[in-house]
C-alpha positions in Angstrom: 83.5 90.9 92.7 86.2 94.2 92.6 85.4 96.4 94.9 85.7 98.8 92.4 82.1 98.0 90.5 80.6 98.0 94.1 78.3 100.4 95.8 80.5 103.3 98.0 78.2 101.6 100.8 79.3 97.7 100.4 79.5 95.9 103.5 82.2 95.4 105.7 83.3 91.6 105.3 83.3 93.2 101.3 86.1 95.2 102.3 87.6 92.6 104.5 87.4 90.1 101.9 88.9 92.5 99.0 91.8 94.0 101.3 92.8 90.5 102.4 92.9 89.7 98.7 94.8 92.8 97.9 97.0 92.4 100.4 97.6 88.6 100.0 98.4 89.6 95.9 100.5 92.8 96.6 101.7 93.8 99.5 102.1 90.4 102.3 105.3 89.0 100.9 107.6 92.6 100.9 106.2 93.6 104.1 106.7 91.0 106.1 110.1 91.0 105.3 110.9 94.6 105.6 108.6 96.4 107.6 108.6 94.4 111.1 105.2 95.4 113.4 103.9 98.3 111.4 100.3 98.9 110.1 99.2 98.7 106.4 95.9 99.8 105.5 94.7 99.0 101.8 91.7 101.2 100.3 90.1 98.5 98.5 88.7 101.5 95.5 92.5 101.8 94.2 94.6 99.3 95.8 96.9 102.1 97.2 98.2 101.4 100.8 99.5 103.1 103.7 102.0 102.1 106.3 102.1 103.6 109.8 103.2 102.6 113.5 99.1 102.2 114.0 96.3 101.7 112.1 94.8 104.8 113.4 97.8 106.6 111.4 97.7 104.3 108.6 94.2 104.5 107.5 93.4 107.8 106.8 96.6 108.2 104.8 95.5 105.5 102.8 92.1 106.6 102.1 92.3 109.7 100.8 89.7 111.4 99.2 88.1 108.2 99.5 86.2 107.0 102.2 87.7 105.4 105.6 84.7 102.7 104.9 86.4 101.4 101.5 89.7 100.7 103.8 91.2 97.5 105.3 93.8 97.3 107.9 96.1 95.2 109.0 99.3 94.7 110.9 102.6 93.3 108.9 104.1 90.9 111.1 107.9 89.6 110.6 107.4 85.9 110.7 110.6 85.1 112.4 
């Protein structure tokens, strides 16, 4: 299911499962190559994401006009 169709008030392991995706698809190889320990937060709504030394920093520029609910964070690790 994209979290697009969903409810604004879908359930947390919803927006787990859909920014892991998003991330897996997008965003994992790139960043883990160039961005070392930083923060990436993905709104799940648009697929837009945010980088930032924390999450704290990350997520609200990443959600937008949208709400912090429909975000997922994580932290882009170099795998060296």
């Amino acid at each position: 299911m994209n979290a697009k169709d969903l409810h604004p008030a879908f359930a947390a392991k919803d927006v787990a499962a859909q920014g892991e995706a998003i991330y897996q698809a997008k965003y994992k190889a790139d960043f883990e190559k160039t961005l070392g320990d930083k923060c990436a937060a993905v709104n799940v709504r648009n697929e837009d994401v945010s980088v930032a030394d924390t999450a704290e920093d990350a997520i609200p520029n990443s959600a937008g006009k949208s709400s912090k609910m429909n975000t997922y964070s994580i932290r882009a690790r170099n795998p060296l």
